[in-house]
C-alpha positions as CSV (number, residue, x, y, z in Angstrom):
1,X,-3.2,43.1,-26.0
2,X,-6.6,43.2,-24.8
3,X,-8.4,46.5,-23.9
4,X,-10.8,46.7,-20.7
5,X,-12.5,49.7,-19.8
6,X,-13.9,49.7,-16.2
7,X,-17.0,51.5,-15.4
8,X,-17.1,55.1,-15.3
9,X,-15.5,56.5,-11.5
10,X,-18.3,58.2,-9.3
11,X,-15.9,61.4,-9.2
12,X,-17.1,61.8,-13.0
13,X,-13.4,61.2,-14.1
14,X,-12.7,59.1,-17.4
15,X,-12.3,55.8,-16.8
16,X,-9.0,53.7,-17.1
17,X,-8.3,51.4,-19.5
18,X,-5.8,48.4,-18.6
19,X,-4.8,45.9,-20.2
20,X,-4.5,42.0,-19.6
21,X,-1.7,40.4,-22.3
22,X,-3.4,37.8,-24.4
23,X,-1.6,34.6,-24.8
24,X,-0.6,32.5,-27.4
25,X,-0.5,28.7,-26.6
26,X,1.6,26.2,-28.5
27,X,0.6,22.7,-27.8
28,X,2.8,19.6,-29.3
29,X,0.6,16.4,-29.4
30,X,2.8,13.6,-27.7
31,X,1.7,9.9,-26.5
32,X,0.5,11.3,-23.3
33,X,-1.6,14.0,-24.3
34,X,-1.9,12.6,-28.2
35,X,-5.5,15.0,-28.8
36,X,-6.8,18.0,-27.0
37,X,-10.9,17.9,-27.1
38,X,-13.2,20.7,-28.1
39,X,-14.7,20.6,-24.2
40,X,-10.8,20.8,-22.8
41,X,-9.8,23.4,-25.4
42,X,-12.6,25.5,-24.5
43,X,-11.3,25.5,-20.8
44,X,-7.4,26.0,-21.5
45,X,-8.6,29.2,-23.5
46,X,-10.8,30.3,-20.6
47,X,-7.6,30.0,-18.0
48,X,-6.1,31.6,-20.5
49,X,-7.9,34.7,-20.7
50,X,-9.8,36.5,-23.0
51,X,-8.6,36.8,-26.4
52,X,-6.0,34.2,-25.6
53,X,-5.2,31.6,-29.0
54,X,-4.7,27.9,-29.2
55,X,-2.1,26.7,-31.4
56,X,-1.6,22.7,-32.3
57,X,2.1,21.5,-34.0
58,X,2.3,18.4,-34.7
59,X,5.5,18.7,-36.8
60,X,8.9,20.3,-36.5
61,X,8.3,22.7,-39.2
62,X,5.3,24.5,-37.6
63,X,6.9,24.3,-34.5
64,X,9.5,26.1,-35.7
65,X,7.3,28.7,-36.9
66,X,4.8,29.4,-34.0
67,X,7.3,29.0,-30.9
68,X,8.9,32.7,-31.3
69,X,5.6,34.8,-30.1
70,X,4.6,31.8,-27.7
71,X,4.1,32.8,-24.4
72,X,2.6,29.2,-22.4
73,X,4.2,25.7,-24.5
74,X,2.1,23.0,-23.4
75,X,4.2,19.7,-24.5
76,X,7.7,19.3,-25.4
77,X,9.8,21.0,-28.5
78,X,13.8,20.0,-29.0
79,X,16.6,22.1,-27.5
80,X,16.8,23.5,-30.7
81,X,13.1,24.7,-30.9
82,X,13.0,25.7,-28.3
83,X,16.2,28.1,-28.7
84,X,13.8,30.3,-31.0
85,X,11.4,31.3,-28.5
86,X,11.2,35.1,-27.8
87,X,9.0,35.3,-25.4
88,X,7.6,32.6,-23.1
89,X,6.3,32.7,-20.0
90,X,5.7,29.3,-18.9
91,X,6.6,25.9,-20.4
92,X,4.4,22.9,-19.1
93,X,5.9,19.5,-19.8
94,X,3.8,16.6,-20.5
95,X,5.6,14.1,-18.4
96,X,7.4,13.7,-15.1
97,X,10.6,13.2,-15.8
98,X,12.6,16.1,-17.8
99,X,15.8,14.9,-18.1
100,X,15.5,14.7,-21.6
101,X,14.6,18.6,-22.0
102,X,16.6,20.5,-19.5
103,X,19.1,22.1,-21.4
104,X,21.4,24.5,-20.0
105,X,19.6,27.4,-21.8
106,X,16.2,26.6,-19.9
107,X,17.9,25.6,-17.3
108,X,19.3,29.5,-16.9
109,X,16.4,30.9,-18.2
110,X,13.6,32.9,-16.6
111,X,11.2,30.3,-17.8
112,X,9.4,28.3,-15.1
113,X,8.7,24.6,-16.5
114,X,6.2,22.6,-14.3
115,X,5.6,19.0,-15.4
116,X,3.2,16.1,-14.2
117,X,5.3,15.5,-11.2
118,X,2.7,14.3,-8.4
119,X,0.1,13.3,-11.2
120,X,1.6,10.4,-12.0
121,X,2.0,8.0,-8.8
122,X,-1.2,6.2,-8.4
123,X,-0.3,4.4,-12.4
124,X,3.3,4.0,-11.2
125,X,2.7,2.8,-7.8
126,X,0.1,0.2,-9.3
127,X,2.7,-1.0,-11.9
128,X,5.2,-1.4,-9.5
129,X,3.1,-3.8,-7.1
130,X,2.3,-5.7,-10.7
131,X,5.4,-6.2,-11.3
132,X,6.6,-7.4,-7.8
133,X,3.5,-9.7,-7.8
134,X,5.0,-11.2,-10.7
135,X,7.8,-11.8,-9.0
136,X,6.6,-13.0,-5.9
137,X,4.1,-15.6,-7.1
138,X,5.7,-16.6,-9.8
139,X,3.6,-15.3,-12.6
140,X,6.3,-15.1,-15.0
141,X,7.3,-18.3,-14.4
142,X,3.7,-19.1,-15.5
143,X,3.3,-17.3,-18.2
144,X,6.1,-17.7,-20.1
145,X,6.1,-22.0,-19.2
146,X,2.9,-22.4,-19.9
147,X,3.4,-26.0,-18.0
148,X,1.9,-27.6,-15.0
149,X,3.5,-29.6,-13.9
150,X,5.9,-26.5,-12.9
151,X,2.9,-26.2,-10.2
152,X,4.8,-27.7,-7.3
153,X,8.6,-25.5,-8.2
154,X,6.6,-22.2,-8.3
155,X,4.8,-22.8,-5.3
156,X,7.9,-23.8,-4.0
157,X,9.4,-20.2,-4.4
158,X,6.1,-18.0,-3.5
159,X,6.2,-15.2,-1.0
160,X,3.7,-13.7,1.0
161,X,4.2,-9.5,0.9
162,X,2.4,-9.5,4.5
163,X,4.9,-8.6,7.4
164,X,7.8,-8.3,4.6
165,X,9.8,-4.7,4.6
166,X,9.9,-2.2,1.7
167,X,12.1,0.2,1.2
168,X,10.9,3.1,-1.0
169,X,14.4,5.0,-2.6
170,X,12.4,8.3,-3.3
171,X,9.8,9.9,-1.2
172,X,8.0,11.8,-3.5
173,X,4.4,11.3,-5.5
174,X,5.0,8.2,-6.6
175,X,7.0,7.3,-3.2
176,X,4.2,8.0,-1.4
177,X,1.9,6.4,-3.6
178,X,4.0,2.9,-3.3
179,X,3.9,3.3,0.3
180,X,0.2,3.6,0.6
181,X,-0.2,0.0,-1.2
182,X,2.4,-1.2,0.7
183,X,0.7,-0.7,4.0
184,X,-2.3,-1.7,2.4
185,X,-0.4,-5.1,1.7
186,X,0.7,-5.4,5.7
187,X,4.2,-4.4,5.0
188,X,6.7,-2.7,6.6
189,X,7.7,0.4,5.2
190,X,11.0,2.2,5.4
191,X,12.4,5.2,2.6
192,X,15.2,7.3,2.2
193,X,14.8,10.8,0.1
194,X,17.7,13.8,-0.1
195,X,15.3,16.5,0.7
196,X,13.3,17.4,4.0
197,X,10.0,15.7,3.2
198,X,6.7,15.3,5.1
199,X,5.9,11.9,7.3
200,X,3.4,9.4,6.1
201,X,1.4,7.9,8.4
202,X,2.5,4.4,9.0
203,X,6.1,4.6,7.2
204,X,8.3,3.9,10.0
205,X,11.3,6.0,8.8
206,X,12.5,8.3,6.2
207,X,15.7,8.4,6.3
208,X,18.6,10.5,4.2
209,X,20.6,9.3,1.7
210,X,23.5,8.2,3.8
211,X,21.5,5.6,5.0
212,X,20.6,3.7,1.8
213,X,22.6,1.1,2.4
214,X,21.4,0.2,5.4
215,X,17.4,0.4,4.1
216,X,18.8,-1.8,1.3
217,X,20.0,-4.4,3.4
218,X,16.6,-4.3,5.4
219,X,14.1,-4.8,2.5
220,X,12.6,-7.5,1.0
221,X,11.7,-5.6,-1.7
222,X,13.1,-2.3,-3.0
223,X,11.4,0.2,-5.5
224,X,13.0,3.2,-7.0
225,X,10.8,6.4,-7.1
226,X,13.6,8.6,-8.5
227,X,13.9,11.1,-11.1
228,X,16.9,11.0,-13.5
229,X,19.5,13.5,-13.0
230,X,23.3,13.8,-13.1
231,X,23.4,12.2,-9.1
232,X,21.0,8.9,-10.0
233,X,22.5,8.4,-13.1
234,X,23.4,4.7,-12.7
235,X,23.4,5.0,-8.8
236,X,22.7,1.6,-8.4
237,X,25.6,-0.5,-9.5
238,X,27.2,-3.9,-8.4
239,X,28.5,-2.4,-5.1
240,X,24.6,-0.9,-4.0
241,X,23.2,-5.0,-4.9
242,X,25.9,-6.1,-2.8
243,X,23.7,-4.4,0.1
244,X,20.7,-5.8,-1.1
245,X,19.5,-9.2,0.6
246,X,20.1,-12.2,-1.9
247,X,16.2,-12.9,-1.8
248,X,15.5,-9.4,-2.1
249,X,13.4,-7.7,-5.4
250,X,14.5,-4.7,-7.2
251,X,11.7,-2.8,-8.7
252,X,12.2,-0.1,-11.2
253,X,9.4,2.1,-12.8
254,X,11.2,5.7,-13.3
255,X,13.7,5.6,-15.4
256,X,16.0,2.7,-16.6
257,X,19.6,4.8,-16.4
258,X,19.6,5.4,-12.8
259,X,20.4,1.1,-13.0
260,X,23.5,0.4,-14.5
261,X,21.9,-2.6,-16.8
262,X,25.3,-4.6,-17.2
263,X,25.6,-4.7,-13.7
264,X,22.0,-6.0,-12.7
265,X,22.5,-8.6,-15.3
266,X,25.3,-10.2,-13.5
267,X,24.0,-9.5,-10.0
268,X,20.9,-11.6,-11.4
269,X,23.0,-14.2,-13.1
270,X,25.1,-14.8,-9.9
271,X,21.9,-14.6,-7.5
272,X,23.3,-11.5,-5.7
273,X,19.6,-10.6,-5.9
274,X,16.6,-12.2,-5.8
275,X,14.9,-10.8,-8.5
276,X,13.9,-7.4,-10.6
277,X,10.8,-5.9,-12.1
278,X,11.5,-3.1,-14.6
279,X,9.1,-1.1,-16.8
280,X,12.4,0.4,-17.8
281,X,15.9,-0.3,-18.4
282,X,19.5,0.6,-19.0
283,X,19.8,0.4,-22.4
284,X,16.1,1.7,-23.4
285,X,14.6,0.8,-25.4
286,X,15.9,-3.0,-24.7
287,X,17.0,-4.9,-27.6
288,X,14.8,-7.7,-29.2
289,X,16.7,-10.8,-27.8
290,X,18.3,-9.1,-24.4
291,X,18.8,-11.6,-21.8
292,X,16.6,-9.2,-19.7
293,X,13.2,-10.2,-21.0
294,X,13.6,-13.5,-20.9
295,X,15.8,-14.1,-17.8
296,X,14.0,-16.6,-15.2
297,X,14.7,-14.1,-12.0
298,X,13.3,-11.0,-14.3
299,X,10.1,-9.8,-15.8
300,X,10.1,-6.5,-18.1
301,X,7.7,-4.8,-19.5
302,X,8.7,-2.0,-23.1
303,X,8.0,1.5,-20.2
304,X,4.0,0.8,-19.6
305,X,3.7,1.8,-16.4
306,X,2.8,5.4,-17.3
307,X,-0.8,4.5,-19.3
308,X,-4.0,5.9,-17.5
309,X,-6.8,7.2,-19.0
310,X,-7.1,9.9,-16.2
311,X,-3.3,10.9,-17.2
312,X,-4.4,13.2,-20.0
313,X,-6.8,14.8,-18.0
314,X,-4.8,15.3,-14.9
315,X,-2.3,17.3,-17.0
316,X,-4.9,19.3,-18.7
317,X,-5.9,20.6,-15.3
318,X,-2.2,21.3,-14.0
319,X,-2.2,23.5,-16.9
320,X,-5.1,25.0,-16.6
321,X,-4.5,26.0,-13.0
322,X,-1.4,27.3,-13.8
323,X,-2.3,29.5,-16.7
324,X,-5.4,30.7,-13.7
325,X,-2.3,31.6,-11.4
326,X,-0.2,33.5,-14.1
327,X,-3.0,35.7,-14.2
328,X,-3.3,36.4,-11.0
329,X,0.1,36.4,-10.4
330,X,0.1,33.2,-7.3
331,X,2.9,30.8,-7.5
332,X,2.5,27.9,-10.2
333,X,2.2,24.2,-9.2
334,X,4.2,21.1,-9.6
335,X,7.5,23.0,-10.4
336,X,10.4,22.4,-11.5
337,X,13.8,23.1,-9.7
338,X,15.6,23.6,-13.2
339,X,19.1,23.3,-11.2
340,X,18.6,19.7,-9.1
341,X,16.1,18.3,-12.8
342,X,12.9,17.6,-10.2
C-alpha cells in the first residue's frame, strides 16, 4: 500500500494518512498487442497510480506465478490461469470477441472484463466492403484466372453497390461502422439488433430480431456484425439463405461459427445465394484444400480483417482510461455483460 500524508490541518491537528492500493499489472503479449513500448508503459503505470508494477508473461509458467496478487490482467490467460487469481479487480481483454474466455467462473465473478468492443469497427467495416468488392466486380474471378479473355464474363456479372440495399445483422461498433461506408457507397441501409440501440442518421430502419427475415429478403448484400454467443451460434443455416435473395452477398467478418459452414457450402453450390465474403469460417481455421477458398461464388481470407496499426494503441488507451476510472471510482468503458458474452 502506498502511504500519503496530506498537509498539516489549520486546526494544528496531525494530519491523516490514507492510503491509495498499489496495483500489480499482469500483461500477456498476444498478436494484437504483441509488445508494450517504454513510452506506453510509462503511461499504463501513471493510470495506474503511484507505486503501481508492470508485469510481462509471455509463457504459461510465469503466468501461473504472477496471476494470484494481480489486481488489473491486461491480455488473456486460460480458464485454468485464470482460476488462480486471488485478487483481481479488472480484467481487460485484448480483443472484441470473448467467447473464448468467458467461463462460468468469470462469468459469476465480481470481476468486470471490458474488451476492444467499439475499437475495432473502422478495420472490420473496411474489410468487409473489400471483401464485397471482390465479390461484386469480380476481383476474385481475376485474380485467381489470371486470363483475359475472361474480360467480357466478369463484366458480364459486375454490380454497381449504388441504390443497392444492405442489411447490417448487428448494430453495434462495427454495425455502425459498415453502415457509414455504406451510405457513403449510395446504399440503402436497413439493420436489425436485439437491444434498444441509438439511430444513425440515414439508416432507414433498425429493426428487432423478429424481423430478420424480412431485412434478409430485402438486401442485396448482408453483413454480420455479431458477437459469438450461445444465441448466434450457427444462426444462419440453410433455412435463414432460403430468405436471402438468390443474387444476394453474405459477408462475414466476426466470427465464422455463428455460419453453419456445411450449410453455406451447399446454399453456394446450388445458387441459393449469390455469393459470400468471409474473413472467418465454420470450421476455423479452414483446412488447406476446403472447397471454400477456392469456390468461384466465394473469396476468403485466414481472419485478417482485424490488422491495424492503430489497434494496439486504441487498446492501450481503453486501458489506460479504465485503470484512471478505477481510481476514482467512475464506471469503466467498453464493458462486458458477462451473462449475454457482449
Amino acid at each position: 500500500m502506498l502511504r500519503v500524508r496530506r498537509p498539516p490541518a489549520r486546526n494544528g491537528h496531525h494530519p491523516i494518512e490514507e492510503t491509495e492500493p498499489m496495483m500489480k499489472i499482469l500483461y500477456t503479449p498476444l498478436m494484437i498487442v504483441p509488445s508494450v513500448s517504454p513510452e506506453q508503459r510509462a503511461a499504463i503505470l501513471e493510470a495506474a497510480g503511484p507505486g503501481s508494477t508492470f508485469v510481462e508473461a509471455k509463457d504459461a509458467a510465469t503466468q501461473r506465478r504472477e496471476i494470484v496478487d494481480t489486481d488489473a490482467l491486461f491480455g488473456r490467460v486460460s480458464p485454468e490461469i485464470f482460476a488462480l487469481n486471488k485478487r483481481i479487480r479488472y480484467y481487460q481483454s485484448i480483443g472484441a470477441g470473448v467467447d473464448s474466455i468467458l467461463t462460468q467462473e468469470l462469468v459469476e465473478s465480481d470481476v468486470p472484463l471490458a474488451s476492444e468492443k467499439g475499437g475495432v469497427g473502422i478495420h472490420l467495416a473496411e474489410h468487409a466492403f473489400a471483401l464485397l468488392l471482390c465479390l461484386t466486380r469480380g476481383l476474385h474471378t481475376a485474380i485467381r484466372q489470371p486470363d483475359y479473355t475472361l474480360r467480357e464474363p466478369i463484366r458480364l456479372l459486375q454490380l454497381e453497390l449504388y441504390d443497392l440495399t444492405m442489411g447490417i445483422v448487428g448494430f453495434g461498433g462495427t454495425g455502425r461502422e459498415v453502415a457509414r461506408r455504406a451510405l457513403g457507397f449510395g446504399m440503402r441501409v436497413l439493420a436489425v439488433d436485439i437491444e434498444d440501440v441509438a439511430p444513425e442518421p440515414g439508416v432507414e430502419a433498425i429493426w428487432k430480431p423478429d424481423r430478420l427475415g424480412e431485412l434478409l429478403g430485402a438486401s442485396d448484400a448482408v453483413v454480420i456484425c455479431l458477437p459469438l454467443t450461445k444465441a448466434t451460434h450457427h444462426l444462419f443455416t440453410r433455412d435463414l439463405f432460403r430468405k436471402m435473395k438468390k443474387t444476394g452477398y453474405l459477408i462475414n467478418v466476426t466470427r465464422g461459427a455463428i455460419v453453419y459452414g456445411d450449410d453455406l457450402l451447399k446454399a453456394l453450390d446450388e445458387g441459393m445465394i449469390g455469393g459470400a465474403g468471409l474473413d472467418v469460417t465454420d470450421p476455423e481455421p479452414l483446412p488447406a484444400g476446403h472447397r471454400l477458398w477456392t469456390h468461384p461464388r466465394a473469396i476468403v481470407t485466414p481472419h485478417t480483417a482485424g490488422g491495424s496499426p492503430r489497434r494496439a494503441g486504441r487498446v492501450i488507451e481503453t486501458f489506460c482510461e479504465n485503470l484512471r476510472r478505477m481510481r476514482a471510482g467512475q464506471p469503466l468503458i467498453a464493458l462486458i455483460d458477462k451473462r449475454k458474452g457482449y
